[in-house]
C-alpha positions in Angstrom: 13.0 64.3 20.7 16.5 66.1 22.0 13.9 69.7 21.6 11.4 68.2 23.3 13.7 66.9 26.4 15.2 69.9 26.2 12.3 72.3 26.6 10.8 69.5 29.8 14.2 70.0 31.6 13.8 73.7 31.1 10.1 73.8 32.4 11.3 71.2 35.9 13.8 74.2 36.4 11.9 76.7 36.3 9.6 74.9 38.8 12.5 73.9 40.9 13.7 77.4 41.5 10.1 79.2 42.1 10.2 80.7 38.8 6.3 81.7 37.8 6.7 81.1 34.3 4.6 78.4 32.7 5.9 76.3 30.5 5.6 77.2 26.5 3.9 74.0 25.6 1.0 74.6 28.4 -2.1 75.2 27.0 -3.8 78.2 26.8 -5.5 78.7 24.1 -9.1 76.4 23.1 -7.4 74.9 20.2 -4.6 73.4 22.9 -7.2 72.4 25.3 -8.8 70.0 22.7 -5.4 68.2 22.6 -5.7 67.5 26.5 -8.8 65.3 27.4 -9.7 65.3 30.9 -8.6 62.5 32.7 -11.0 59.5 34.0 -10.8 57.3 36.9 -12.7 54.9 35.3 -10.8 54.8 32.2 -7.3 55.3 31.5 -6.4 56.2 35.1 -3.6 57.8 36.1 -1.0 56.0 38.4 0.7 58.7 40.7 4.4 58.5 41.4 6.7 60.5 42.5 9.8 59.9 39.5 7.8 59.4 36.7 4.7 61.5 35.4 3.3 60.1 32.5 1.9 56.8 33.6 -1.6 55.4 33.4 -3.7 52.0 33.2 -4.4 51.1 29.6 -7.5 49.8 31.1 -11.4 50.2 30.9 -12.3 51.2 27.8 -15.3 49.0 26.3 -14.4 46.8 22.9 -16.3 46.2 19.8 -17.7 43.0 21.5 -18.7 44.5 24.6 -16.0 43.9 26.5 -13.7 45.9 28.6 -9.8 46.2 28.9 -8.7 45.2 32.3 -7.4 47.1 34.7 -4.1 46.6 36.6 -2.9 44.4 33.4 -1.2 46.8 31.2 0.3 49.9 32.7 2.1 52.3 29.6 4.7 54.8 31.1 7.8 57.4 30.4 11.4 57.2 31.8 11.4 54.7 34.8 15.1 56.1 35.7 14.1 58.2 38.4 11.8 56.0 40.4 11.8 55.8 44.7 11.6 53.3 46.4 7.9 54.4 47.3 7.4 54.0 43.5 8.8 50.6 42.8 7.3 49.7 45.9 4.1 50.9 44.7 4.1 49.3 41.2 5.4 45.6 42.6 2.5 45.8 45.4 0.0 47.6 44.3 -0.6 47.0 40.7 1.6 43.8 40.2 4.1 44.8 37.6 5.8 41.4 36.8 7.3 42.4 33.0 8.8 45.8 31.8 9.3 46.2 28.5 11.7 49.1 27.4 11.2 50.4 23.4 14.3 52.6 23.9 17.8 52.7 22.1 20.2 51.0 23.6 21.9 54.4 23.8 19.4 55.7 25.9 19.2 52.5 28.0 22.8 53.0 29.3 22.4 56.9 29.8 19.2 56.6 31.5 18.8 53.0 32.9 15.2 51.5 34.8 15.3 51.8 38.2 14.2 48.1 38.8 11.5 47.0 40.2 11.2 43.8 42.1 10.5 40.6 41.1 9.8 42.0 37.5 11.3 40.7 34.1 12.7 43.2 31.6 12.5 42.6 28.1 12.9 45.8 25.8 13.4 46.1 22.0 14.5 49.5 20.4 11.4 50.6 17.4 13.7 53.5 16.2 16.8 51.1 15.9 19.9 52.7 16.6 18.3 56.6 15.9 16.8 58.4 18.4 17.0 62.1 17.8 14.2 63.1 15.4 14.8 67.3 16.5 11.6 69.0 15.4 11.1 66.2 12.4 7.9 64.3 14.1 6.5 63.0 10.9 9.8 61.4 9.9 9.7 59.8 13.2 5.8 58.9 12.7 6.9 57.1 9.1 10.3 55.3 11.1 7.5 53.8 13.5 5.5 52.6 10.5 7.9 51.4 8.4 11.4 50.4 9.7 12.2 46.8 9.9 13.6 47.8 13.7 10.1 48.9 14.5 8.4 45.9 13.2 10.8 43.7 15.1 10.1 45.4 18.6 6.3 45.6 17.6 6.4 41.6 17.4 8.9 41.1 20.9 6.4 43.3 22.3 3.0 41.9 21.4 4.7 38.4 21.7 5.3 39.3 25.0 1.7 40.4 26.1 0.5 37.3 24.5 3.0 35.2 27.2 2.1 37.5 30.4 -1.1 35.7 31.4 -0.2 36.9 35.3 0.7 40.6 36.8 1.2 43.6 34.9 3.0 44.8 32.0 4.4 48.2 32.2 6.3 49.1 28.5 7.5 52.5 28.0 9.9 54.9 26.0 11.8 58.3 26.9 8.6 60.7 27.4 5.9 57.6 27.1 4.0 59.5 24.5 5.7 58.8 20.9 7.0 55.7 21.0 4.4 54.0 23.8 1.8 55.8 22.1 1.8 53.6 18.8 2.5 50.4 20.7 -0.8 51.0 23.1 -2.5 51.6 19.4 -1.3 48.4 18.0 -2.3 46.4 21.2 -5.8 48.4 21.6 -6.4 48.0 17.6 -6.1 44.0 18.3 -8.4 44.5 21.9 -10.9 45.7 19.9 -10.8 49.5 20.8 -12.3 52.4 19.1 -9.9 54.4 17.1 -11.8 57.3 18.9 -10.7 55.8 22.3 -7.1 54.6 20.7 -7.0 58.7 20.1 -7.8 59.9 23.4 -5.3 57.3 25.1 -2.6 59.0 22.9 -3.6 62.6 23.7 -3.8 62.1 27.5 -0.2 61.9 27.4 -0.3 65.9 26.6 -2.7 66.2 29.7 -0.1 64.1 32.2 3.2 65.8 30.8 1.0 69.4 30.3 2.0 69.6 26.9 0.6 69.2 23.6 3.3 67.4 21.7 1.1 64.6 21.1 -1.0 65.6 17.9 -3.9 63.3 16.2 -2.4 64.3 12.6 0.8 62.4 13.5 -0.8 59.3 14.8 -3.4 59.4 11.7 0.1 59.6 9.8 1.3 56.2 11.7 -1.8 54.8 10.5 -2.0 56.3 6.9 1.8 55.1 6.5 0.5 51.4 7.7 -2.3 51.5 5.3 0.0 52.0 2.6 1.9 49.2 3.4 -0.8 46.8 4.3 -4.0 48.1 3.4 -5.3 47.9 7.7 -3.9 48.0 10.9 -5.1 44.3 11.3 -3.3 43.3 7.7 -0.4 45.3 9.4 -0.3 43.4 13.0 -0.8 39.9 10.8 1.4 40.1 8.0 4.1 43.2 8.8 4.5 42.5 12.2 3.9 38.4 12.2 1.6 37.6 14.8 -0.5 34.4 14.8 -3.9 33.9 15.1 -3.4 31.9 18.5 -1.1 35.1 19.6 -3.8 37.4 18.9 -6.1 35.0 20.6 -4.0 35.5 23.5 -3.8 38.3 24.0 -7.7 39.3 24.0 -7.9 36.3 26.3 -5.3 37.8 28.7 -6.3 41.6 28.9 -10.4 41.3 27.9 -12.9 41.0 30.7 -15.3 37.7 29.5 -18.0 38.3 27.0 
């Protein structure tokens, strides 16, 4: 994660100072292209702002019942410590943000804090624990998300909390909004009713907004191989690892699925 923030500060430098060099991660080749799905206004649309640029609405994508996500209900997103005042303006006004919920370290927290957003609550809850800086060791961050008892804590705080926001939006995020935010939208999606097909696609988009391809479908099928492991399913997992009720996942289909 410290090479990846790294290489992102090298590439907004480059821009900054007219350098035509494209970044190293951009993708070239047809094999990099396939880890960049075109973006949709009709689902998964990207939300433009001018100090953050991986943010998009988890919503639109049909169920398994025939149903669809909502839109303007749950908003995923990097690093909210550059925002404007155009942006938190934007996010209080236009889609309704009224919880942010912060998966950082508390380390990162202080160095980079939210810029707030008014009239929103902020609830966070670290899934790495106190650890943050993975370098170039992905899949050991992959198998931390899976199996520490710091990640299963912060998966329950945050799917209690979308079980309790039955008004506004809730934006949750990490550093980069890929990593971190990407197996939380897969937990949450997994109890909505989304196809892993769609879960996948959600997760890779974040290599399309950042223009990178950091994001790989090996390491989320490793999340979900390490859960398996432990649990047998994803739905064994959100039950019995991470401790939500029946009524909670009740809930939350109630709050972010359009009516049969």
């Amino acid at each position: 994660m410290k090479v990846r923030a790294m290489l992102a500060s090298i590439s907004c430098s480059l821009v900054l100072l007219g350098v035509g060099v494209a970044p190293a991660q951009a993708a070239t080749t047809q094999a990099d292209a396939a880890l960049q799905p075109a973006i949709s206004k009709k689902v998964n649309a990207p939300i433009k702002l001018q100090g953050a640029e991986n943010v998009r609405d988890l919503g639109g994508y049909k169920t398994k019942t025939g149903q669809r996500v909502k839109k303007d209900r749950l908003l995923r997103s990097d690093s909210l410590d550059k925002l404007t005042k155009a942006d938190t303006k934007k996010l209080a006004k236009k889609y309704h943000v009224k919880e942010v919920f912060d998966l950082r370290t508390k380390a990162q927290i202080a160095e980079k804090p939210d810029v707030k957003i008014a009239g929103a609550k902020y609830l966070g809850s670290s899934i790495l624990g106190t650890k943050s800086n993975y370098d170039n060791d992905d899949e050991g961050m992959y198998r931390d998300m899976a199996n520490k008892p710091a990640a299963k804590k912060s998966y329950h705080k945050f799917l209690v909390a979308a079980a309790k926001n039955k008004k506004g939006a809730l934006l949750f995020h990490c550093s980069h909004g890929m990593d971190r935010t990407g197996t939380s939208a897969a937990i949450l999606y997994t109890i909505l009713g989304v196809s892993k097909k769609d879960i996948q696609r959600d997760y890779l988009l974040s290599n399309t907004q950042l223009n990178v391809t950091w994001a790989k479908p090996a390491l989320l099928n490793l999340f979900y191989s390490e859960v398996k492991g432990q649990y047998g399913s994803m739905n064994n997992y959100i039950k019995k690892g991470l401790k939500i009720t029946p009524a909670q996942i009740k809930q939350i289909k109630a709050n972010y699925l359009t009516k049969a």
